[in-house]
C-alpha positions as CSV (number, residue, x, y, z in Angstrom):
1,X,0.0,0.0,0.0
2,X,1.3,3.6,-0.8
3,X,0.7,6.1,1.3
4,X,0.6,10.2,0.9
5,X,1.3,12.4,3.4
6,X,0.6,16.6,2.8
7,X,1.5,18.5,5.3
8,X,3.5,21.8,5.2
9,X,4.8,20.9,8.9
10,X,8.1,19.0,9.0
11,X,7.9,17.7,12.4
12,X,4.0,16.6,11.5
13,X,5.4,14.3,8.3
14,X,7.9,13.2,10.3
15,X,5.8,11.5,12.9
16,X,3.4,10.6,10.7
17,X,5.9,8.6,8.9
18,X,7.4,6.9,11.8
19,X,3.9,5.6,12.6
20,X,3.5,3.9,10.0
21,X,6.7,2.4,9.4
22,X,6.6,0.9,12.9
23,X,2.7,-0.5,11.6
24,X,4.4,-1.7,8.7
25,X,3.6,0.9,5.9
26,X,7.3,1.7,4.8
27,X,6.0,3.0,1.3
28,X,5.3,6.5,1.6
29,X,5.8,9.6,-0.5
30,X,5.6,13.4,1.5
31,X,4.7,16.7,-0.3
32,X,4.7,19.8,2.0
33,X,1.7,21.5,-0.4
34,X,-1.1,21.2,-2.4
35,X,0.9,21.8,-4.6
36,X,3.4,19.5,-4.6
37,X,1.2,16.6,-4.3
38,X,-0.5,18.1,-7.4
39,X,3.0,17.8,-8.9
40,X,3.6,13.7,-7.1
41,X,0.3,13.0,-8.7
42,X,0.9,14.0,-11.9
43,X,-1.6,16.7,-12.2
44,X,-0.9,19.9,-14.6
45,X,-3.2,23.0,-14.5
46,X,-4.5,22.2,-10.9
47,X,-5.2,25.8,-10.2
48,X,-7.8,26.0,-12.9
49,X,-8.9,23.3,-14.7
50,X,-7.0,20.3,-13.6
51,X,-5.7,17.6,-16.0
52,X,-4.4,14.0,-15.9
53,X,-0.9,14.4,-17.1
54,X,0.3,11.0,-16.1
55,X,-0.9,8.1,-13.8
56,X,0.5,7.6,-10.4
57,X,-0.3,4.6,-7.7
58,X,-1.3,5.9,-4.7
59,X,-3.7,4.2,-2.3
60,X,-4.2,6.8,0.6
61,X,-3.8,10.4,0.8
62,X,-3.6,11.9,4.7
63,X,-4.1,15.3,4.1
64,X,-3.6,18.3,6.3
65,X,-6.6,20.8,6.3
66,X,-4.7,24.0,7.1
67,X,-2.4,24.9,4.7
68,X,-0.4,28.0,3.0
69,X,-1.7,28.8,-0.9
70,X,-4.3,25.9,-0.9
71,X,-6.0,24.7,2.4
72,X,-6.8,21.0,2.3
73,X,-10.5,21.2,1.3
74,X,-9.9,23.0,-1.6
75,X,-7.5,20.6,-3.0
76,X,-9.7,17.6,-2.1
77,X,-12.4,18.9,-3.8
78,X,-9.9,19.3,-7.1
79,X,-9.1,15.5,-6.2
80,X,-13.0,14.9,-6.4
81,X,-12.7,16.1,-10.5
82,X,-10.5,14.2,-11.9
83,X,-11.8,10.5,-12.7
84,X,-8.1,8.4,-12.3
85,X,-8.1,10.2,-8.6
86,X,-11.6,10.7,-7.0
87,X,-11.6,7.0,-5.7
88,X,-8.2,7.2,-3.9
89,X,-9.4,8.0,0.0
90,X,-8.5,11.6,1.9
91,X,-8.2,11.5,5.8
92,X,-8.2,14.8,6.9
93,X,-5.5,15.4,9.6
94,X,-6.0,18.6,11.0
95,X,-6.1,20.8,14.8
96,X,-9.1,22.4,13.7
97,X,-12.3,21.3,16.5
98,X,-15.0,23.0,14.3
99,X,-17.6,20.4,13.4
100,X,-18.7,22.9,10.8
101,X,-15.4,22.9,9.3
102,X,-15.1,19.1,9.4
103,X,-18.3,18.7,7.9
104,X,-17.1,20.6,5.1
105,X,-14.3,18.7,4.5
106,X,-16.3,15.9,4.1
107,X,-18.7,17.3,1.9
108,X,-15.5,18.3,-0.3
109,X,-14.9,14.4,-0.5
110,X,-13.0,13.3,2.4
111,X,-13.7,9.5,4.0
112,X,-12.1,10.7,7.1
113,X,-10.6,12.9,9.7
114,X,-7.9,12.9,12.5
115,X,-7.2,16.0,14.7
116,X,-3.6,16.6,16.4
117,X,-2.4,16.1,17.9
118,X,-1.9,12.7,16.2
119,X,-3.3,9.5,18.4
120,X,-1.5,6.5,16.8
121,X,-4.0,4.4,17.6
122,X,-6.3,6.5,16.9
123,X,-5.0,6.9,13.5
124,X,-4.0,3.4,12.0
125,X,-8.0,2.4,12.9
126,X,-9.0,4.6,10.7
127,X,-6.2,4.1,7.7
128,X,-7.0,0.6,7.8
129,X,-10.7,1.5,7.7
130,X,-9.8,3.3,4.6
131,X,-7.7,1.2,3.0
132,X,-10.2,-1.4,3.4
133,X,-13.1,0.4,2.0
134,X,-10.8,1.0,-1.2
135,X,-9.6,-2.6,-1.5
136,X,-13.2,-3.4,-1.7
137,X,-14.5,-0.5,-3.9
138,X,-11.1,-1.6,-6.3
139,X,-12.8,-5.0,-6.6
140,X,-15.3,-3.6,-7.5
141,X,-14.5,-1.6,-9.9
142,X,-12.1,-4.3,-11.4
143,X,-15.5,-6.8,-11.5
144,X,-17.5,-4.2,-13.5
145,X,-14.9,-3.9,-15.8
146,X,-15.0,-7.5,-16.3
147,X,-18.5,-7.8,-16.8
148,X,-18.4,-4.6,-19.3
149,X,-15.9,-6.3,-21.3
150,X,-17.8,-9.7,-21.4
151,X,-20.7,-7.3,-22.7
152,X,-19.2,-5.6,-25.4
153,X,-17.9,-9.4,-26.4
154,X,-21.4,-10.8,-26.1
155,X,-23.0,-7.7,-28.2
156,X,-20.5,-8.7,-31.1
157,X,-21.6,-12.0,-30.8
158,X,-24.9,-10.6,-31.0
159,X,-24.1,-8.8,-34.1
160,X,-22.8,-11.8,-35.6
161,X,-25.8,-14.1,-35.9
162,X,-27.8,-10.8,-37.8
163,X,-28.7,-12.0,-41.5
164,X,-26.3,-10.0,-44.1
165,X,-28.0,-8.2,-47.0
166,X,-29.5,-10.3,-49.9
167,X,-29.5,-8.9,-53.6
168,X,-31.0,-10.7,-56.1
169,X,-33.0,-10.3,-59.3
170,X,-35.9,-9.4,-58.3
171,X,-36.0,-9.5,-54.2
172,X,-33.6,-7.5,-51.8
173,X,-33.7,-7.3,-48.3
174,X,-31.9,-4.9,-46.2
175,X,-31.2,-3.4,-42.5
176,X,-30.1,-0.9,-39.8
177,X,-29.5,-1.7,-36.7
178,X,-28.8,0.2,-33.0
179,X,-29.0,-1.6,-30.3
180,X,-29.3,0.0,-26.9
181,X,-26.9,0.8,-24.1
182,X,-27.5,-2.5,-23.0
183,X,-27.7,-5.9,-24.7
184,X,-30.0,-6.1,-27.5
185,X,-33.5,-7.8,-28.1
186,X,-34.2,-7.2,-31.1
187,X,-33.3,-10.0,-33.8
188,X,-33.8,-10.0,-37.4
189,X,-32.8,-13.2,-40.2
190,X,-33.9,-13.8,-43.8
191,X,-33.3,-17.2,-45.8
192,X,-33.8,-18.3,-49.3
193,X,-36.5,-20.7,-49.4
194,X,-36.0,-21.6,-52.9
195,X,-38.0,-21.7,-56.0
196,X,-38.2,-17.7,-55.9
197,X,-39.3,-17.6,-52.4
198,X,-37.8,-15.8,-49.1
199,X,-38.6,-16.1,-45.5
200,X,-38.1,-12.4,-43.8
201,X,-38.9,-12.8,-39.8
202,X,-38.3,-9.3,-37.3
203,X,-38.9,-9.7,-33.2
204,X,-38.6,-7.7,-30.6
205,X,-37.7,-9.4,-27.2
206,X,-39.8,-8.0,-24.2
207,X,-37.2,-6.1,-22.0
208,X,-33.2,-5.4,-22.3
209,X,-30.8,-6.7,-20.7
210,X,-28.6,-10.0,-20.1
211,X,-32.0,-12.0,-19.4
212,X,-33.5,-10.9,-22.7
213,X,-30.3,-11.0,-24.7
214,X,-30.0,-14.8,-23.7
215,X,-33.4,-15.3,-25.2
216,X,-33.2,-13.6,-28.4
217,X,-30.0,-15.9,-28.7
218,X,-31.6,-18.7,-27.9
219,X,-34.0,-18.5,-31.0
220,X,-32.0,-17.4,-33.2
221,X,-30.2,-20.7,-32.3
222,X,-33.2,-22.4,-33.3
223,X,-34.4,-20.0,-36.1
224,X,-32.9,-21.1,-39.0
225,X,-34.2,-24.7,-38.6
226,X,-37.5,-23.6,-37.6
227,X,-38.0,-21.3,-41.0
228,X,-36.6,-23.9,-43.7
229,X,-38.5,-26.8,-42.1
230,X,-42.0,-25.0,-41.7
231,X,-41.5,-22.5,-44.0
232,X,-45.5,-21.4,-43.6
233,X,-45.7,-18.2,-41.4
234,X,-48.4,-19.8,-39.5
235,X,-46.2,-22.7,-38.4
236,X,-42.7,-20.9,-38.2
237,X,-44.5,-18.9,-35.4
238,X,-46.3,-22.1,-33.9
239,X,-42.9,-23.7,-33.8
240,X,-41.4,-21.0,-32.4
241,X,-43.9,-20.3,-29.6
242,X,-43.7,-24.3,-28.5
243,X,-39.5,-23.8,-28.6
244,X,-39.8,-20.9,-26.4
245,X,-42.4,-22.5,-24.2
246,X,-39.9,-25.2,-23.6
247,X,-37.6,-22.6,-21.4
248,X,-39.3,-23.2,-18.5
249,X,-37.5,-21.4,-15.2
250,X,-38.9,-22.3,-12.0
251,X,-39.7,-19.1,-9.9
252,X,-39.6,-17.0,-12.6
253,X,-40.5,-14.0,-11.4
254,X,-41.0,-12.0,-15.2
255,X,-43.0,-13.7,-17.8
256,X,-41.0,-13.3,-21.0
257,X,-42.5,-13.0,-24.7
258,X,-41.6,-11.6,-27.8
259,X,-43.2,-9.9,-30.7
260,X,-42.2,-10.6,-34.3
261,X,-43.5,-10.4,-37.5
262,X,-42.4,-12.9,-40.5
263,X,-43.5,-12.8,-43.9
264,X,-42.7,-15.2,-46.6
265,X,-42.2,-13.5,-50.1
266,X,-42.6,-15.4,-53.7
267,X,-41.6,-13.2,-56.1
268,X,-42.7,-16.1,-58.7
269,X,-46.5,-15.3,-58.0
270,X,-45.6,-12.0,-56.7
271,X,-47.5,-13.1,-53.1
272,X,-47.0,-12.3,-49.6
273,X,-47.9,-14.5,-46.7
274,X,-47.4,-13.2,-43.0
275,X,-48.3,-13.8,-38.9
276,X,-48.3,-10.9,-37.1
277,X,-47.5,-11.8,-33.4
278,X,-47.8,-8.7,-31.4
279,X,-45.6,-6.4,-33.7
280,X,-46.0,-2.7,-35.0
281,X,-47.0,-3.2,-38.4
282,X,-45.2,-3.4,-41.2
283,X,-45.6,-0.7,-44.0
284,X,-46.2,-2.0,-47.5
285,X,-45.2,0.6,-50.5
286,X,-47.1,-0.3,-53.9
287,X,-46.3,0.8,-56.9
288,X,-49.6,2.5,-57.3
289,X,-48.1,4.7,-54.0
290,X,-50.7,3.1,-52.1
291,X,-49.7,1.7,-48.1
292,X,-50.9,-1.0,-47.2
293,X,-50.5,-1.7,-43.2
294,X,-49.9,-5.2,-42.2
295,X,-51.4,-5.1,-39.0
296,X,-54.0,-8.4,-38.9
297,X,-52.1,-9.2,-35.7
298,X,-52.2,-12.1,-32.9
299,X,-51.1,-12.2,-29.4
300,X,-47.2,-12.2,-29.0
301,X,-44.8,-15.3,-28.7
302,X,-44.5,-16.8,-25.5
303,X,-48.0,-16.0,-23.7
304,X,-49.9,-19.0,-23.9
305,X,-49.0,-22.6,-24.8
306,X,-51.3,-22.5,-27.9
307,X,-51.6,-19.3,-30.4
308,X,-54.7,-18.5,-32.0
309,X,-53.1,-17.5,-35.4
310,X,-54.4,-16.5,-38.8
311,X,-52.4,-16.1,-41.8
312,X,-52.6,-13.0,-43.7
313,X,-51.8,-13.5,-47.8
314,X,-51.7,-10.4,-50.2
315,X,-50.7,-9.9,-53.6
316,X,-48.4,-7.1,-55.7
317,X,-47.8,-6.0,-59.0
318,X,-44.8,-4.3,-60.4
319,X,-42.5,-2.7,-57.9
320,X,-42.5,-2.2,-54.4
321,X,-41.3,-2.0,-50.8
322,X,-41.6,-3.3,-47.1
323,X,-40.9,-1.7,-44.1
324,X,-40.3,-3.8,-40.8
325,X,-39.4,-1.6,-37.7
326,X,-39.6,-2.0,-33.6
327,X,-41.1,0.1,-31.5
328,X,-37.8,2.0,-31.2
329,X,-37.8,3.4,-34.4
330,X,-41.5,4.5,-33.1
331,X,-40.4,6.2,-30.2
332,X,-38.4,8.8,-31.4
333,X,-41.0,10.9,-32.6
334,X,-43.3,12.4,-30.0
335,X,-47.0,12.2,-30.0
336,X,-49.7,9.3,-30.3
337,X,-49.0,6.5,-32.4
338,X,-50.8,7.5,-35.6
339,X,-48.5,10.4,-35.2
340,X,-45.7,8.0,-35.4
341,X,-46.6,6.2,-38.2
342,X,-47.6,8.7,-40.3
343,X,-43.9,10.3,-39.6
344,X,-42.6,6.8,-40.6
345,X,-44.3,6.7,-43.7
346,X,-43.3,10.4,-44.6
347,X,-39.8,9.3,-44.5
348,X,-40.1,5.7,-45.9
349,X,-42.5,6.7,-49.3
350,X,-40.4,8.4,-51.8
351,X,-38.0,5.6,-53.6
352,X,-38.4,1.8,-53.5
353,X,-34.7,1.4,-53.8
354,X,-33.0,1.3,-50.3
355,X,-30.7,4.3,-49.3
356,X,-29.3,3.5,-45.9
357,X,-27.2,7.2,-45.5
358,X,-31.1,8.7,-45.9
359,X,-32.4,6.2,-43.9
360,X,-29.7,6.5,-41.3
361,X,-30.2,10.1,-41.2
362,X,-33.6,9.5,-40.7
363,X,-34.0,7.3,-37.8
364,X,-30.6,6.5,-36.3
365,X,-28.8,10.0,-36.2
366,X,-28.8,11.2,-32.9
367,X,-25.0,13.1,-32.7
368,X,-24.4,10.6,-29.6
369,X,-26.4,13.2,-27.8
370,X,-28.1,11.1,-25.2
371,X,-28.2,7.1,-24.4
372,X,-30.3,5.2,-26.4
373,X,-33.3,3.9,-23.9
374,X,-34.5,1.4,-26.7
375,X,-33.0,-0.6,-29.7
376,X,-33.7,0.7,-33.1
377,X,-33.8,-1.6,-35.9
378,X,-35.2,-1.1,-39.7
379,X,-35.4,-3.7,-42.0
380,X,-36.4,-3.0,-46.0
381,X,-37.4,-5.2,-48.5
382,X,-37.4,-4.3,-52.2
383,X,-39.4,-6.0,-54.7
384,X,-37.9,-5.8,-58.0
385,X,-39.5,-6.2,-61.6
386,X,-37.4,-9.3,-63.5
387,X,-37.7,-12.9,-64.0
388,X,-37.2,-15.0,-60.4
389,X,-35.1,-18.1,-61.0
390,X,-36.7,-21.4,-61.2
């Protein structure tokens, strides 16, 4: 443990120091002013707006209160600014009774006090007190870190199972995606089902977090097998519903669901089949500059054992576009959600070709402003004029 000891009276350091030696402590650094432990901790500018100029290991500072230049609750508020110093631990040591004074030192960020003259006893009680408190508040900090780090390693794997972007003849799918501050929920995949015919599916896991990170991974585990054996909307969502079903977690205390929509596109026959479970609708962009709302919907995934479900079918001509979104994309216009939509749709109409920089402007430009409370995810599909492979 290193130990710092301001105090702009000699004979103070000096007894100070022989304290601790005979506890022990034998590394110790002195400074006989504010600024000179500015100086031993590295810190340029202190006097007006203070600076990390290098890093320095030091586990305790003991701190006189009364001193020339700077007194010693001035410079621990300064301390208090800067991020690499605020959690090393000040004990005041001072001669001054006022508990008005005292309180104020605290206030400025102090753990602790000592008045002269010094008690030894006294005095190692409460070093040891503060050196315990940061041992335990460096754990802590050194465990959050961890978990941060396992985070941002689980949010790339995250990333990793999304679908990339498909560009064929006459179908093209697309997406943006911002997740959160915290683990995502939201999970979109397409596949090729063959014969001129693509499965598109979009969900939105209830809540954010590690809990509902776990279970969007979970079925995407299971997604890919689910869509190219059922293929039918109606039974992809059946299928997943019974999967998700299976995760039973005694005491659960938070019923967990999802909403998703999934659409199967032939672009042979120029048809559209979908489930709605739960989801915002999806906007549909005709040639004829019609929208069409996909918004038949059922309950969401993960409710009840059985869905009641019915299948929605539609037909195009010609070119065209569909929008899938989550509620995030929703939420960042104000006002009721006709208001949303309508805003959506202002933005989504003009071109059925994508252009993510206009659509990233759009929706996902906030200049890093404020913390995303929700994840934002769009996902556009382009129907093409052309002859589908057989």
């Amino acid at each position: 443990m290193r130990i710092l000891i301001v105090d702009d009276n000699p004979t103070n350091v000096i007894i100070i120091r022989e304290i601790l030696k005979k506890e022990n402590y034998r590394d110790i650094e002195t400074a006989s002013s504010a600024r000179g432990m500015f100086e031993l901790l590295g810190v340029e500018g202190y006097a007006s707006e203070p600076k990390q100029a290098k890093h320095v290991n030091i586990d305790l500072i003991l701190l006189d209160m009364m001193m020339p230049e700077m007194d010693g609750i001035e410079a621990c508020r300064l301390i208090q600014r800067l991020e690499h110093l605020k959690d090393i631990p000040i004990i005041m040591v001072t001669a001054v009774g006022d508990s008005k004074k005292l309180a104020e030192a605290l206030d400025a960020g102090a753990v602790d006090y000592v008045t002269k003259p010094i008690n030894k006893v006294e005095l190692m009680a409460r070093i040891r007190l503060a050196l315990r408190l940061k041992k335990e508040n460096d754990w802590h900090k050194e465990r959050d870190q961890r978990i941060q780090d396992e985070l941002k390693l689980a949010a790339l794997v995250q990333n990793a199972v999304l679908s990339p972007a498909i560009e064929d003849e006459t179908f093209e799918v697309h997406a943006i995606y911002q997740p959160s501050a915290e683990l995502a929920g939201d999970l979109y995949a397409w596949y090729p089902l063959g014969g001129g015919r693509y499965g598109v599916i979009l969900l939105d896991m209830m809540g954010h977090g590690i809990s509902s990170s776990l279970f969007t991974m979970f079925i995407a585990s299971v997604l890919k097998d689910t869509v190219t054996t059922y293929v039918e909307p109606e039974k992809v969502i059946q299928e997943l519903n019974r999967r998700f079903n299976q995760l039973y977690i005694e005491n659960q205390l938070v019923q967990y669901y999802f909403t998703a929509i999934y659409l199967v596109v032939d672009t042979v026959v120029k048809r559209i089949d979908y489930v709605n479970a739960g989801h915002p609708p999806a906007l549909f962009f005709q040639q004829n500059e019609q929208v069409l709302m996909l918004d038949k919907a059922c309950c969401p995934v993960g409710l009840f054992d059985k869905m009641d479900i019915e299948p929605q079918t539609l037909y195009y001509e010609g070119e065209g576009h569909i929008a899938l979104y989550t509620d995030g994309l929703l939420e960042i216009v104000q006002g009721d959600h006709e208001d949303q939509v309508n805003f959506l749709i202002s933005h989504l109409k003009d071109s059925h070709r994508w252009d993510e920089d206009k659509m990233f402007k759009a929706f996902f430009e906030d200049n890093g402003t404020q913390e995303r409370e929700d994840d934002k995810c769009l996902v556009w599909i382009s129907l093409k004029e052309g002859e589908a492979a057989e």
